[in-house]
C-alpha positions as CSV (number, residue, x, y, z in Angstrom):
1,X,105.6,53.1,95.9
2,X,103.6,50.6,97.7
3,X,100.3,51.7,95.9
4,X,102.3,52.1,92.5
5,X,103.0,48.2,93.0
6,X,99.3,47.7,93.1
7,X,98.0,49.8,90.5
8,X,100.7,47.9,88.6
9,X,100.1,44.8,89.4
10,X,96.3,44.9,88.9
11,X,97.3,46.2,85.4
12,X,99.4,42.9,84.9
13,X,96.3,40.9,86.4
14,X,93.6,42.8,83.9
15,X,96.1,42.1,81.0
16,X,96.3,38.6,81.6
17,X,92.4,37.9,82.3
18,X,91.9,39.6,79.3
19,X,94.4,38.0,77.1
20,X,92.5,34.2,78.3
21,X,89.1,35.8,77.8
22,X,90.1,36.8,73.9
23,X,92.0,33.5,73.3
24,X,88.3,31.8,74.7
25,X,85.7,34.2,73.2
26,X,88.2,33.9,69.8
27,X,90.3,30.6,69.8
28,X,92.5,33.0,67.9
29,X,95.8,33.3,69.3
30,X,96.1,36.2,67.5
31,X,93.9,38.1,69.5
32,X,95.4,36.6,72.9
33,X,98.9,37.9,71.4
34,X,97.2,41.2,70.7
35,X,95.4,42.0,74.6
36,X,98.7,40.8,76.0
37,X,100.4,43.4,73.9
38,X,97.9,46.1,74.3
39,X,98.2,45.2,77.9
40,X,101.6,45.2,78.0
41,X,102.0,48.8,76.8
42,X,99.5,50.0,79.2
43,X,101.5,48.8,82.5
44,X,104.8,48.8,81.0
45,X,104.2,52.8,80.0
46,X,102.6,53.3,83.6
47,X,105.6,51.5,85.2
48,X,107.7,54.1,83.3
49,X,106.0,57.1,84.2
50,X,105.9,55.9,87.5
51,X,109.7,55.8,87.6
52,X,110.4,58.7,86.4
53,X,107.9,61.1,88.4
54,X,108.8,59.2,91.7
55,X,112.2,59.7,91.5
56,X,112.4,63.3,91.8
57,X,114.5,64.1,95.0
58,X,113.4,67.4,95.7
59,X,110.2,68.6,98.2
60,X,110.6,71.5,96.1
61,X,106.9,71.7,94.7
62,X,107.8,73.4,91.1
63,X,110.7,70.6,90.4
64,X,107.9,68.0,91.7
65,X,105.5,69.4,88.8
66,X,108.6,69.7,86.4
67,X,109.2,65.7,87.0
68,X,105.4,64.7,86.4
69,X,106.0,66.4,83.4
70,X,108.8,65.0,82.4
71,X,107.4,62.0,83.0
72,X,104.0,62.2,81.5
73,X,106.3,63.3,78.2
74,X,108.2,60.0,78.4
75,X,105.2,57.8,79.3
76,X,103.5,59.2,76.1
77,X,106.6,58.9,73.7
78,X,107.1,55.8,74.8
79,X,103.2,55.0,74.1
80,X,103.7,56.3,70.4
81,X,106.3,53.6,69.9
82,X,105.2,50.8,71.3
83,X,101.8,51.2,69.4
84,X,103.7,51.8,66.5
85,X,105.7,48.7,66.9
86,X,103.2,46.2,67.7
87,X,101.0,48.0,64.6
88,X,104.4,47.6,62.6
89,X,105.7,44.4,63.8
90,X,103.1,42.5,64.0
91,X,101.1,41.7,60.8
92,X,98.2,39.6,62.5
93,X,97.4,42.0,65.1
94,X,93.9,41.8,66.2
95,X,93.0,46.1,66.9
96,X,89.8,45.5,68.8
97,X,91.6,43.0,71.8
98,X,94.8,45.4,71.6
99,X,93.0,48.5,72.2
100,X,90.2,46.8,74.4
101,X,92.6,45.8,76.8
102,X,94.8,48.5,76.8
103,X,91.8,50.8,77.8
104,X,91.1,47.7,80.6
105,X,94.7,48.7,82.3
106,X,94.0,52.7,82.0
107,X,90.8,51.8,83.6
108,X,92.4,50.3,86.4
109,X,94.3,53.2,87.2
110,X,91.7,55.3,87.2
111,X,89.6,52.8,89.4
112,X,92.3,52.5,91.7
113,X,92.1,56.1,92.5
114,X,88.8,56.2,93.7
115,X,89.9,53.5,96.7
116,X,93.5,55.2,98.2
């Protein structure tokens, strides 16, 4: 869980540099609004996923894949919805610093794999 804590938290960090940076490059809030939100879905959705596949009990590999799956299923529904949300929600949503930065917290994920 340790490492999950990491990736997470580096996820939070990358959502919040790039929610200044957009407010700066922009002096829109708008666009701040929107990374934090695009950010928000990527860590919160990676939090969830990380709940749920980590809290299988059994060393039993095939119930171990079952829960990765189960958990990759919930990560993505809840993706769907809180894209929808923020797209429904929100009328002054800024797309480019939403989706920018929610690639910037998948990114760290997969960066974060390369040093554990």
């Amino acid at each position: 869980m340790k490492t999950i804590n990491r990736i997470i938290g580096a996820q939070i960090a990358v959502t919040l540099a790039a929610g200044s940076l957009a407010f700066l490059l922009s002096e829109n809030v708008h666009a701040a609004y929107s990374a934090l939100i695009g950010g928000g879905i990527g860590f919160s959705t990676a939090w969830i996923y990380a709940r749920k596949a980590f809290a299988a009990r059994s060393e039993e590999p095939k119930e171990l894949v079952k829960a990765q799956y189960r958990a990759e299923v919930l990560k993505l529904a809840f993706t769907v919805i809180l894209f929808a949300a923020a797209f429904g929600l929100y009328r002054e949503v800024a797309t480019l610093p939403l989706l920018l930065t929610y690639i910037a917290t998948l990114a760290v994920y997969w960066v974060a794999l390369l040093f554990v």
